[in-house]
PASEBA-1860 file (N, C-alpha, C; in nm, 3 decimals):
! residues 286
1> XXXXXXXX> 8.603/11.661/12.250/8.633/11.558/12.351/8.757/11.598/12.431 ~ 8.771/11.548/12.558/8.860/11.585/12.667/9.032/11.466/12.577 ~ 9.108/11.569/12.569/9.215/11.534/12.527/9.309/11.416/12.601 ~ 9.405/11.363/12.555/9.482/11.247/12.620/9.631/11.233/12.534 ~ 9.782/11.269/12.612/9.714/11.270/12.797/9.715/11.424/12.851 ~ 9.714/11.434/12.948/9.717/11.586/13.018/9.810/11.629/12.976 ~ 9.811/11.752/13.027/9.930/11.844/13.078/9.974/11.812/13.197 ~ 10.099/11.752/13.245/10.114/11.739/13.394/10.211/11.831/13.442
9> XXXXXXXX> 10.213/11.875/13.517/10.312/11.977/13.629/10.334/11.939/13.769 ~ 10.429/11.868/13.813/10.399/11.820/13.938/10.583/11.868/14.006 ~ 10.549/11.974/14.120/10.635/12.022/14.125/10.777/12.122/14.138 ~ 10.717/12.172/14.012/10.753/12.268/13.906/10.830/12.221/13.751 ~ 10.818/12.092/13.779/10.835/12.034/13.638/10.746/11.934/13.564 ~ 10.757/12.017/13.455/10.647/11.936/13.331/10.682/11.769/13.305 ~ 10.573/11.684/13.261/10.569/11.532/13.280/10.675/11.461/13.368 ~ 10.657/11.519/13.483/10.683/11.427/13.602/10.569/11.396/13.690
17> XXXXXXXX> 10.601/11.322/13.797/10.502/11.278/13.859/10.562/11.261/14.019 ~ 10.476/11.191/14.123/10.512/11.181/14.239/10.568/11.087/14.273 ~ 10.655/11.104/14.416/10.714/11.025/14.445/10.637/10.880/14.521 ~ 10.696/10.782/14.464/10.655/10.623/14.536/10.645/10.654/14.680 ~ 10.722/10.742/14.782/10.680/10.775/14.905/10.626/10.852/14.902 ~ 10.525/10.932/14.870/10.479/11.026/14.887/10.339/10.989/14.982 ~ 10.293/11.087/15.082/10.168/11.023/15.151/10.029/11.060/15.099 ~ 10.065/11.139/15.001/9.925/11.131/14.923/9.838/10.986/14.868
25> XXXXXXXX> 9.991/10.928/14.827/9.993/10.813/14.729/9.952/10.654/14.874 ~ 10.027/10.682/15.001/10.055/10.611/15.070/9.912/10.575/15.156 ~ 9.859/10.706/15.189/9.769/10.772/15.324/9.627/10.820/15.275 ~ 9.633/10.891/15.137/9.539/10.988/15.093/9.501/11.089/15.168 ~ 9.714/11.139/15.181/9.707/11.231/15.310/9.718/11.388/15.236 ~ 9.630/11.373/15.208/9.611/11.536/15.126/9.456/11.591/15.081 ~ 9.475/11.694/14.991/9.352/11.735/14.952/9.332/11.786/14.762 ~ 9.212/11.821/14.717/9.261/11.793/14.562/9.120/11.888/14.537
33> XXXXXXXX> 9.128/11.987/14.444/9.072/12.054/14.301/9.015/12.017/14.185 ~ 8.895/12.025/14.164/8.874/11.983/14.008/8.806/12.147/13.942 ~ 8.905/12.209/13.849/8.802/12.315/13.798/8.781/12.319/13.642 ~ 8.693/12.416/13.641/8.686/12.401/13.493/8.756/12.528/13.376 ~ 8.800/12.513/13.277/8.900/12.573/13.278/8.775/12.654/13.124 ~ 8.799/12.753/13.099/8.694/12.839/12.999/8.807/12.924/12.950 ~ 8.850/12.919/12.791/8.932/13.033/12.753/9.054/13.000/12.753 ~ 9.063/12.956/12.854/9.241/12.937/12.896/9.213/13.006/13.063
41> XXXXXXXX> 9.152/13.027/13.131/9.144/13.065/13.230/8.993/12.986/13.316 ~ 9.048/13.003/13.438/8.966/12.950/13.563/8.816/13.043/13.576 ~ 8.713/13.060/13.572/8.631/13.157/13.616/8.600/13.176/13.780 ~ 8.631/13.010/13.819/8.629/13.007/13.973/8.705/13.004/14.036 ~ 8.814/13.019/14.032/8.924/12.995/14.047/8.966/13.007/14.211 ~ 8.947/13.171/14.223/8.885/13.213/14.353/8.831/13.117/14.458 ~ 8.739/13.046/14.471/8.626/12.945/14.546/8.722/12.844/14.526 ~ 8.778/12.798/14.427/8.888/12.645/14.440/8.999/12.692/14.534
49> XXXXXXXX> 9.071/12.804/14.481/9.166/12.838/14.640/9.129/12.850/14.770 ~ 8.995/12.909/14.769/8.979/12.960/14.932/8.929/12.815/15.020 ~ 8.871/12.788/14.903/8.839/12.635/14.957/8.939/12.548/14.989 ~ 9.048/12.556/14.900/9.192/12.469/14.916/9.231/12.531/15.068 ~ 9.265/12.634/15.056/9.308/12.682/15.201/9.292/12.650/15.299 ~ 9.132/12.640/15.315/9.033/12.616/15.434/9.065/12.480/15.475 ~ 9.079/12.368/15.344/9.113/12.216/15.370/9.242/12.227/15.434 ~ 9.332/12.294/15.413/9.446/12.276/15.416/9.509/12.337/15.596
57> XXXXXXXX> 9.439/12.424/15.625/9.406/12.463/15.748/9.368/12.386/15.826 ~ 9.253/12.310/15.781/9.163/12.219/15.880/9.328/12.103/15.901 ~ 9.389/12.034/15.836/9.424/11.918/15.790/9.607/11.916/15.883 ~ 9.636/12.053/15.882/9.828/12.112/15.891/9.865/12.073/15.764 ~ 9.816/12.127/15.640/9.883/12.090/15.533/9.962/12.225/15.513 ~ 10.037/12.284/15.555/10.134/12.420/15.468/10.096/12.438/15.359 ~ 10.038/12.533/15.303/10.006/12.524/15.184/10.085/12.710/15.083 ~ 10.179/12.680/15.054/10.192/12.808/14.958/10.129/12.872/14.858
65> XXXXXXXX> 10.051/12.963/14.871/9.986/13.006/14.786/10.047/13.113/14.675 ~ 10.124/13.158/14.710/10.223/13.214/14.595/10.285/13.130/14.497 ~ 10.304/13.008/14.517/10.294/12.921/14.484/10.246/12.853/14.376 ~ 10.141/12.846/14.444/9.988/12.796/14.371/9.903/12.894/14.249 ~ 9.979/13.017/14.252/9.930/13.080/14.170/10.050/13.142/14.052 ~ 10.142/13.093/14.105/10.291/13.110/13.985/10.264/12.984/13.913 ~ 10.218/12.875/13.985/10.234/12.724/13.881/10.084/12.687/13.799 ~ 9.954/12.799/13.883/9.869/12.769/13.815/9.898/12.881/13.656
73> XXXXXXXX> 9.960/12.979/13.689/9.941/13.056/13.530/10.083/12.989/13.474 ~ 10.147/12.876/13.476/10.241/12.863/13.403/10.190/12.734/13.350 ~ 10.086/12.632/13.397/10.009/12.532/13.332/9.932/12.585/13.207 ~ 9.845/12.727/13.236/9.755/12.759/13.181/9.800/12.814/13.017 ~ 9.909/12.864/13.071/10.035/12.940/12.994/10.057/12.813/12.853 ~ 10.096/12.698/12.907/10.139/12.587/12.843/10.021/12.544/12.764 ~ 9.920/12.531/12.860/9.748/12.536/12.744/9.740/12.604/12.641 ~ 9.755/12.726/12.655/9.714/12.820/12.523/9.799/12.794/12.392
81> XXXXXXXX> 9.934/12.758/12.468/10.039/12.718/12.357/9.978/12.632/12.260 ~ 9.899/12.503/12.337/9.793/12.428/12.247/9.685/12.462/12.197 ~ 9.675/12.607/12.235/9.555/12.692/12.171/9.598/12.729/12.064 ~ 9.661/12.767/12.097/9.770/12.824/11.922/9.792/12.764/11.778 ~ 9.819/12.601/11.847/9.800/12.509/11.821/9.691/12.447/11.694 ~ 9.525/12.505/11.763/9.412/12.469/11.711/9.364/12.401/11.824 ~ 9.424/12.349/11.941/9.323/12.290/12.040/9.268/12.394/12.113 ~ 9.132/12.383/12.150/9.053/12.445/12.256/9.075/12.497/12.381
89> XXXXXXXX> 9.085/12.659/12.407/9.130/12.663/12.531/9.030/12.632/12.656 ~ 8.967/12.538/12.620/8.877/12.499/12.730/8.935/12.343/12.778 ~ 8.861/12.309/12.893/8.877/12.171/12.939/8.881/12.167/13.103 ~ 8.999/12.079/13.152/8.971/12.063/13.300/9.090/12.026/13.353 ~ 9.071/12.134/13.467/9.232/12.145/13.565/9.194/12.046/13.686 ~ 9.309/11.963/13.744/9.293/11.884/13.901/9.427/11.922/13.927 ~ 9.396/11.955/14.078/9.505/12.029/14.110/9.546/11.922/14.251 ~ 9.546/11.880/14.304/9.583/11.784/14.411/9.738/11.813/14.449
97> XXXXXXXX> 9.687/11.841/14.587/9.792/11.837/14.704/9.837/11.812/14.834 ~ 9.944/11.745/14.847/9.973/11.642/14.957/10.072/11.680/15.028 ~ 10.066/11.625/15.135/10.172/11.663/15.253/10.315/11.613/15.249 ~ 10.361/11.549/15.093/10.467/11.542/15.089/10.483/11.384/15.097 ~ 10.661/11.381/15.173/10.691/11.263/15.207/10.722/11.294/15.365 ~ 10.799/11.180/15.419/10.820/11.176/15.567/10.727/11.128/15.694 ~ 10.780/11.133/15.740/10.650/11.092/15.911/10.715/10.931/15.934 ~ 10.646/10.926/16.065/10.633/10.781/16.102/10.537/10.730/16.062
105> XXXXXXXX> 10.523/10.635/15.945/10.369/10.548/15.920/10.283/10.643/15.906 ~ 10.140/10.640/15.993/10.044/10.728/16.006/10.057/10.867/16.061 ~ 10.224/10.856/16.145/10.277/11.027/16.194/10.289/11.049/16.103 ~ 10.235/11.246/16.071/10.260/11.324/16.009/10.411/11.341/16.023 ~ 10.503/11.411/15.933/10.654/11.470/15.928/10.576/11.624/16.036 ~ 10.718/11.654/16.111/10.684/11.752/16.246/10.707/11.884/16.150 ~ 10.806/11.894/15.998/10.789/11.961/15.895/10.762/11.973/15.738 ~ 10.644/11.946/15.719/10.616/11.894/15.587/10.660/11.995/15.505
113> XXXXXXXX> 10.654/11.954/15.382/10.694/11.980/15.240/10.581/11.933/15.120 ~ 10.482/12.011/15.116/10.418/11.942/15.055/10.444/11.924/14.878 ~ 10.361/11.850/14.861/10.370/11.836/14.706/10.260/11.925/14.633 ~ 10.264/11.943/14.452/10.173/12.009/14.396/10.189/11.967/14.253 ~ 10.064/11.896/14.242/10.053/11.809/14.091/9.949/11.837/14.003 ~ 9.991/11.918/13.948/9.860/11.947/13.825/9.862/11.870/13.734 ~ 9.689/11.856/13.694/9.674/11.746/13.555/9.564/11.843/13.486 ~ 9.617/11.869/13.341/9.499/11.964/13.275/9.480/11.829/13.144
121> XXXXXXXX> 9.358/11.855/13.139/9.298/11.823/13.032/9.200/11.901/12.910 ~ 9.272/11.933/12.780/9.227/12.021/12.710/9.079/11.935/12.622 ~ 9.026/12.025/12.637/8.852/11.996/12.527/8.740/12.003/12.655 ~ 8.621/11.939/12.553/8.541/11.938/12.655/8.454/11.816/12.610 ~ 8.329/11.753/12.724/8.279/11.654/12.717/8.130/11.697/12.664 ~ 8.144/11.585/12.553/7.988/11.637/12.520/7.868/11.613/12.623 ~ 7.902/11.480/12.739/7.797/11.483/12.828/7.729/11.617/12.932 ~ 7.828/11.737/12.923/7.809/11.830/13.009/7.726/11.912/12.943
129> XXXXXXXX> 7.697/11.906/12.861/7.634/12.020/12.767/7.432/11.892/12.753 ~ 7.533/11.742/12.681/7.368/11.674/12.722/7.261/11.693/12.846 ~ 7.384/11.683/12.937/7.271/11.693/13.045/7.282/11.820/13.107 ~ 7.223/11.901/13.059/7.148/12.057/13.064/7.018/12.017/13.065 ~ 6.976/11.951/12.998/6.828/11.918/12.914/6.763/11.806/13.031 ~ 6.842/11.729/13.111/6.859/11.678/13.242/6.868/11.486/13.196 ~ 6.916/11.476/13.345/7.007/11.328/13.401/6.889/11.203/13.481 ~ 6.926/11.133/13.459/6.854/11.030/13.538/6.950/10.989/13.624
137> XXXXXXXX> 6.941/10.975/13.765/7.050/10.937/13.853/7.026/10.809/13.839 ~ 7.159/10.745/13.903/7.171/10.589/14.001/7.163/10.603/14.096 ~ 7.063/10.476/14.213/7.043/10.482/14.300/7.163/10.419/14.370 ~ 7.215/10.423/14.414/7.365/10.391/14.476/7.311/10.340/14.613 ~ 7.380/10.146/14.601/7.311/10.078/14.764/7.444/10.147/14.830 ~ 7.566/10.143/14.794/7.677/10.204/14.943/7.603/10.311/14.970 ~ 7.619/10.311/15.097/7.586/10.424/15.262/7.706/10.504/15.258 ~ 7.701/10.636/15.258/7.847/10.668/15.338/7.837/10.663/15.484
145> XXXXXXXX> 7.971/10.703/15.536/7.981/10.669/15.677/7.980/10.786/15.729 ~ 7.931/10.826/15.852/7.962/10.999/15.905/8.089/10.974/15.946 ~ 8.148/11.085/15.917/8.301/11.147/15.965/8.304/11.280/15.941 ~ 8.226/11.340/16.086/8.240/11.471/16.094/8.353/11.586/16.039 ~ 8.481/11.487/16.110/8.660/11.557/16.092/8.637/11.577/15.912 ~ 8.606/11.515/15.850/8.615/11.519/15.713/8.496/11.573/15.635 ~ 8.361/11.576/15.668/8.268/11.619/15.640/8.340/11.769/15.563 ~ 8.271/11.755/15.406/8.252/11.870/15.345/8.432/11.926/15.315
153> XXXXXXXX> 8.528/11.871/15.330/8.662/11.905/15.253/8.654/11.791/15.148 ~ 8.715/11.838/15.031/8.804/11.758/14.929/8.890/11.688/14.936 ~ 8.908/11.592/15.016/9.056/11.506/15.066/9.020/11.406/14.962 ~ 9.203/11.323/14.969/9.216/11.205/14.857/9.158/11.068/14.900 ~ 9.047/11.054/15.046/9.000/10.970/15.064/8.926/10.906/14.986 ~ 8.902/10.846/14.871/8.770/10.860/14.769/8.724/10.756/14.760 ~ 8.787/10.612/14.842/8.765/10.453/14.823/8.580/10.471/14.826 ~ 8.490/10.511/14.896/8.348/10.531/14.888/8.266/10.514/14.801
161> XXXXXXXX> 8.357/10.649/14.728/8.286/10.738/14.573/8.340/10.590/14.513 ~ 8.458/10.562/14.493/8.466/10.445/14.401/8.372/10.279/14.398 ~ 8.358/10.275/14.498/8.281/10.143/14.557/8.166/10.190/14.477 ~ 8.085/10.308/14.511/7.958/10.370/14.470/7.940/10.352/14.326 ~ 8.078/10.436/14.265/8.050/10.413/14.057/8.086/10.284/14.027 ~ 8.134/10.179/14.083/8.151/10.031/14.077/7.992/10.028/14.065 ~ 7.910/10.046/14.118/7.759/9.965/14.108/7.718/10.000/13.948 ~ 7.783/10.083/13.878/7.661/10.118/13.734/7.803/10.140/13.642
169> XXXXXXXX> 7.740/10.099/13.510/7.868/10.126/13.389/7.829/10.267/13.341 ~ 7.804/10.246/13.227/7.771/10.408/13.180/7.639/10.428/13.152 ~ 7.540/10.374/13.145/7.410/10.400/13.134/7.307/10.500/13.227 ~ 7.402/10.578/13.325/7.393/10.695/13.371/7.478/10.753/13.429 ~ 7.496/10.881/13.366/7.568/11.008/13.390/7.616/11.007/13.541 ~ 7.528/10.987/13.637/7.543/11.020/13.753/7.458/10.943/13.899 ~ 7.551/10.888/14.002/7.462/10.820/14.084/7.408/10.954/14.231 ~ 7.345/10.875/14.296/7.296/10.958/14.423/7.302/10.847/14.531
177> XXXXXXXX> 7.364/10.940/14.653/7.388/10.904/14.751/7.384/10.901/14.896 ~ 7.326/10.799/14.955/7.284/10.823/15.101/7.390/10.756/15.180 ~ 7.353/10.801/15.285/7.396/10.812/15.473/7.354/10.658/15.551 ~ 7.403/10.634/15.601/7.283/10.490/15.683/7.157/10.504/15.731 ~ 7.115/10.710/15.789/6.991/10.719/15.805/6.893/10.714/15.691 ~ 6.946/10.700/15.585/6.879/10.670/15.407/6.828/10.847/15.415 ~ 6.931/10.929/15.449/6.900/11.099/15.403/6.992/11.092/15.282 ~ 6.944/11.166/15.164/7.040/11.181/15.037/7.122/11.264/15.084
185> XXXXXXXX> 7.298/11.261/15.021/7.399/11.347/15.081/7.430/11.414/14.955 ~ 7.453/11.379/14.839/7.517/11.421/14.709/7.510/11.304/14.580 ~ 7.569/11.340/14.534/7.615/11.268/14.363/7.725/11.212/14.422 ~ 7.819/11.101/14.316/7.922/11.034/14.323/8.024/11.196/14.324 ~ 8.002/11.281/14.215/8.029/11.394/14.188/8.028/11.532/14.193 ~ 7.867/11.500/14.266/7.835/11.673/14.264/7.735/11.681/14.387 ~ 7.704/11.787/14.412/7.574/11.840/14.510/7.463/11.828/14.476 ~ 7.326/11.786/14.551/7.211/11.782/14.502/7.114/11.919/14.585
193> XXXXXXXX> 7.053/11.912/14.518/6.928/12.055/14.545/6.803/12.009/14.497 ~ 6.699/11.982/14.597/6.597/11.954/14.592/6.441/12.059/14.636 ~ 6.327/12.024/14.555/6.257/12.135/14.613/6.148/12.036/14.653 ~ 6.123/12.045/14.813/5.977/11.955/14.851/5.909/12.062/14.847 ~ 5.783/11.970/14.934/5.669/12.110/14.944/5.671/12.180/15.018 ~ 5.802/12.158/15.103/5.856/12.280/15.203/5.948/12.370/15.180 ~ 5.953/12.368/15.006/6.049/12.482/14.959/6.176/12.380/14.920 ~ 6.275/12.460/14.899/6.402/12.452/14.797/6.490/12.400/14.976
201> XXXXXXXX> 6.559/12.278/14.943/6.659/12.247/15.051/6.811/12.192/14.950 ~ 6.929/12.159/15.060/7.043/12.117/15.014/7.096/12.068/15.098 ~ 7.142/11.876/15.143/7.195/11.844/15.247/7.322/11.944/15.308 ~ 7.273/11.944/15.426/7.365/11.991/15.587/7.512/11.982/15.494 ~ 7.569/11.856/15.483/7.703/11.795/15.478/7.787/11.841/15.594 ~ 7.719/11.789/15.753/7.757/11.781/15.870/7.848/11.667/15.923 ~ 7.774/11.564/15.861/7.878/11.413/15.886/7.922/11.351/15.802 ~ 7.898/11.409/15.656/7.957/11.335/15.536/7.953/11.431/15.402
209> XXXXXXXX> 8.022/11.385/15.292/7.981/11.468/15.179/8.085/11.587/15.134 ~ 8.099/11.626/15.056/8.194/11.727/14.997/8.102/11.881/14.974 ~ 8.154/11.987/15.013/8.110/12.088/15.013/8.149/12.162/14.865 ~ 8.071/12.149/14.784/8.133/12.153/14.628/8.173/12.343/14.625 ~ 8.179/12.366/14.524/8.237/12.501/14.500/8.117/12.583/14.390 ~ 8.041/12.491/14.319/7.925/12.529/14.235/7.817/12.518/14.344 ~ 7.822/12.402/14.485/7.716/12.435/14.574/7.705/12.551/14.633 ~ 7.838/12.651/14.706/7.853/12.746/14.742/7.784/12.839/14.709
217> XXXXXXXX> 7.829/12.879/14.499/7.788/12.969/14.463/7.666/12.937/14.430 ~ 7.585/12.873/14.400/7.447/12.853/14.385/7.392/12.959/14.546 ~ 7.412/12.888/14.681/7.357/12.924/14.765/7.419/13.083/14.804 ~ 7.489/13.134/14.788/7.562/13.247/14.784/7.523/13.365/14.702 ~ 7.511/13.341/14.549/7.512/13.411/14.444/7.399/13.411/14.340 ~ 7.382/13.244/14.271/7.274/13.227/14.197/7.131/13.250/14.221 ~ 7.157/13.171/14.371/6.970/13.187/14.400/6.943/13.323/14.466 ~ 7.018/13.382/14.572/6.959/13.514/14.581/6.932/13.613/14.449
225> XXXXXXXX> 7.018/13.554/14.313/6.984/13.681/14.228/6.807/13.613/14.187 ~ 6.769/13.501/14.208/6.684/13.459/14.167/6.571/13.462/14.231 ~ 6.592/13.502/14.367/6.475/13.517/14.461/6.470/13.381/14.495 ~ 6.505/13.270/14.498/6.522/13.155/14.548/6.567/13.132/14.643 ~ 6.498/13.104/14.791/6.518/13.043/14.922/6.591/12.943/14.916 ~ 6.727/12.880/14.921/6.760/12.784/14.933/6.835/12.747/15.094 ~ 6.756/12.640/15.181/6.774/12.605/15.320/6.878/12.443/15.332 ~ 6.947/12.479/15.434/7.048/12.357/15.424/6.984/12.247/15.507
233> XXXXXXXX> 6.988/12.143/15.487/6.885/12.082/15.600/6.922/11.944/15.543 ~ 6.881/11.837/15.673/6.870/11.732/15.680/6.750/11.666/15.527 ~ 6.814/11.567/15.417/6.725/11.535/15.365/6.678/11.355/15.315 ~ 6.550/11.323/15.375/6.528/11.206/15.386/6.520/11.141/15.235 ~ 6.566/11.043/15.194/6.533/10.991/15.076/6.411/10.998/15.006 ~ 6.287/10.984/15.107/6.150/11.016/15.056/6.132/11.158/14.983 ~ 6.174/11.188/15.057/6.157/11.392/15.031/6.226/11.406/14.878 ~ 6.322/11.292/14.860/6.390/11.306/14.729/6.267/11.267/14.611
241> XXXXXXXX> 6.209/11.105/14.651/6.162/11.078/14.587/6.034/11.127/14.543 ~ 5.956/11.246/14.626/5.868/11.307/14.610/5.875/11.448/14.552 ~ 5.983/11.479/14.512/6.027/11.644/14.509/5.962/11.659/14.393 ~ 5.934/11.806/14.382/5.848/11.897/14.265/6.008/11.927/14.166 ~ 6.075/11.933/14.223/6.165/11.927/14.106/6.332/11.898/14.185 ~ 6.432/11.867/14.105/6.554/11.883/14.170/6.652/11.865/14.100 ~ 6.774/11.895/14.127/6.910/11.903/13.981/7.048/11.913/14.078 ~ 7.178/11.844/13.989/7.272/11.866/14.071/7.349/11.942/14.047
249> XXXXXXXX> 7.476/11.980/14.087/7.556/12.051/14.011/7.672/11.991/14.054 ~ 7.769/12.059/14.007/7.968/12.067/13.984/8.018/12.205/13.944 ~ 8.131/12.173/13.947/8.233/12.364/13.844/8.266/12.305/13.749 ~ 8.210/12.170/13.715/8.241/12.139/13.565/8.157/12.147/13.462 ~ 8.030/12.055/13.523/7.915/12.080/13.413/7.830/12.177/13.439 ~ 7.818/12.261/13.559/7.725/12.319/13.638/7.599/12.310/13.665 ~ 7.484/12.293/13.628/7.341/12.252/13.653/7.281/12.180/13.568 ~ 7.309/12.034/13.612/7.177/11.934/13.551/7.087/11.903/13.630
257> XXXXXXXX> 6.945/11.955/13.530/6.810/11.904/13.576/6.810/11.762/13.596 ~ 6.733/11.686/13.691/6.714/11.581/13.710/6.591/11.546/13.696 ~ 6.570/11.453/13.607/6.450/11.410/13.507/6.404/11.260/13.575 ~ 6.508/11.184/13.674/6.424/11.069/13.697/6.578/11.003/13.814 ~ 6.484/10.889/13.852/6.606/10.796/13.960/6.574/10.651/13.885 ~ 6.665/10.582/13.895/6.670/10.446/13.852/6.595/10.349/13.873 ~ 6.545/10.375/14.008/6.434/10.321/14.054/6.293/10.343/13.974 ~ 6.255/10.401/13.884/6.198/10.445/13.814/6.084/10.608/13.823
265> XXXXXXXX> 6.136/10.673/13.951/6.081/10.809/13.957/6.107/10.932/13.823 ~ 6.018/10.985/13.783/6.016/11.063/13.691/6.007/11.174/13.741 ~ 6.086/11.277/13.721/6.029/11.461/13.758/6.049/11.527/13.632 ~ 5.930/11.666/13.632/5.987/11.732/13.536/6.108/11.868/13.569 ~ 6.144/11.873/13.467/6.229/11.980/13.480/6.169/12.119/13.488 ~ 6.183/12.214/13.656/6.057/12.293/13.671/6.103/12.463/13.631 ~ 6.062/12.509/13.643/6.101/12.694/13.638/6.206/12.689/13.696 ~ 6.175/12.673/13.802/6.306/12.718/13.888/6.475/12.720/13.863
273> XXXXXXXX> 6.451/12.567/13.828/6.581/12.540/13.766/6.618/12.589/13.659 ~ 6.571/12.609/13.552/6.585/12.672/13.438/6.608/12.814/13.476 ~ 6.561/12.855/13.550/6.584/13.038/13.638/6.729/13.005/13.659 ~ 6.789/12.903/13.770/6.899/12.875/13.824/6.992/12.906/13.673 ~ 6.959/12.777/13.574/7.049/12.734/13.535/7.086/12.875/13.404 ~ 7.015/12.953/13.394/7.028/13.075/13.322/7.089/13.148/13.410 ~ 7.078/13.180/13.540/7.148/13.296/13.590/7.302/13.278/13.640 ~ 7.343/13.131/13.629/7.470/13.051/13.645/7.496/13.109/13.549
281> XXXXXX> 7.473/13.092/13.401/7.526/13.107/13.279/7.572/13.254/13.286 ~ 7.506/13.304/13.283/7.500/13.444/13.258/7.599/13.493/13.368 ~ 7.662/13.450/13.503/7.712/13.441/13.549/7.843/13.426/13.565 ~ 7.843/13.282/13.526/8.004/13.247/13.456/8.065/13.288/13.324 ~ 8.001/13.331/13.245/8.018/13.408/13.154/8.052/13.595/13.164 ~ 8.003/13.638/13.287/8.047/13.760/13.242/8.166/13.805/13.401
END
């Protein structure tokens, strides 16, 4: 089980935290990381920075990356110590970072300072390993809203996602989520990948949605080793509810088959995915 409480680093000092002004806290004027941590080390680590960057670019967040990689091996550093310990060097890093303090109200500061707050959590969850074998989603009534400017970065905007896991307690792993045109966009959590009878697709995430870091490498890495066409495209809820097969992912749990929707649709769990979800493995592992 995922340990309590973290490891925090916010800073460059251990169990502190942010400041009451800070505009992360104020604005959800920043952007944020979730990886998964194997060993005592990141396997993706790579794809969470370049991705951080890219947000951070889009946004004027300054972002030091020398930085970011002196404070990520001195968290990790502090992990193993609990490895030593007898705790597990596995579990889960959030790395969240904000533009600091300062500005007028909604003005940005003309020179930010940003902040950098790590939260590790040592172990792991037995649900990530259950649903391999696959998930039944929630049908989630919130719509997201298009917002191109934001489409597909990690920002601390998340009031949505929260409204969304407000609809269900724990009686499933994971909800699914549409647009006002009722096209599926993602999970509360993760990316969806669906196969109609027009082949293997994965929403656009043009006007909404988070561009995950396990979606990347799926479309990048996994499926070409697999011979798997995977096309980005607009996808209608029907197309969901009719699919020959479909599964989501994260960099945490990485590929769950999806076995059914709340509404009461059943799929089986097809080749394909099982192709996917072996060549991930085999993947992140070596």
């Amino acid at each position: 089980m995922l340990q309590k409480p973290p490891i925090i680093l916010t800073n460059g000092q251990f169990d502190s935290g942010l400041s009451v002004l800070d505009r992360g806290l104020a604005y959800g004027d920043g952007l944020f990381e979730t990886c998964r941590v194997r060993a005592g080390e990141i396997p993706l680590w790579e794809k969470h920075r370049q991705r951080l960057e890219k947000g951070a670019r889009h946004f004027g967040i300054p972002l030091d990356v020398v930085r970011l990689e002196t404070e990520r091996a001195r968290i990790l550093s502090k992990a193993r110590e609990k490895e030593d310990q007898g705790t597990p060097g596995d579990g889960v890093l959030k790395l969240i970072v904000t533009r600091g303090e300062g500005g007028q109200a909604y003005a940005p500061p003309t020179d930010p300072v940003p902040s950098y707050c790590w939260q590790l959590r040592c172990g792991t969850s037995p649900s990530w390993e259950k649903g391999q074998d696959g998930v039944v989603l929630f049908e989630c009534q919130h719509r997201l809203g298009d917002n191109p400017a934001l489409a597909g970065h990690k920002h601390l905007n998340r009031l949505e996602y929260v409204l969304a896991r407000s609809e269900w307690r724990d009686e499933y792993p994971e909800g699914l989520l549409c647009d006002a045109r009722d096209c599926a966009i993602e999970g509360t959590l993760s990316n969806i990948f669906v196969r109609t009878k027009m082949g293997w697709c994965t929403p656009l995430l043009k006007r909404n949605g988070v561009a995950g870091v396990m979606r990347d490498l799926i479309l990048s890495a996994v499926a070409p080793s697999c011979n798997v066409t995977i096309t980005p495209c607009d996808l209608p809820i029907a197309d969901v509810k009719s699919a020959r097969e479909l599964f989501v992912c994260n960099s945490v749990f990485g590929i769950w088959p999806v076995s059914g929707l709340s509404g009461g649709q059943r799929f089986e769990v097809g080749e394909d995915t099982r192709q996917l979800q072996s060549a991930l493995r085999e993947l992140i592992e070596t």
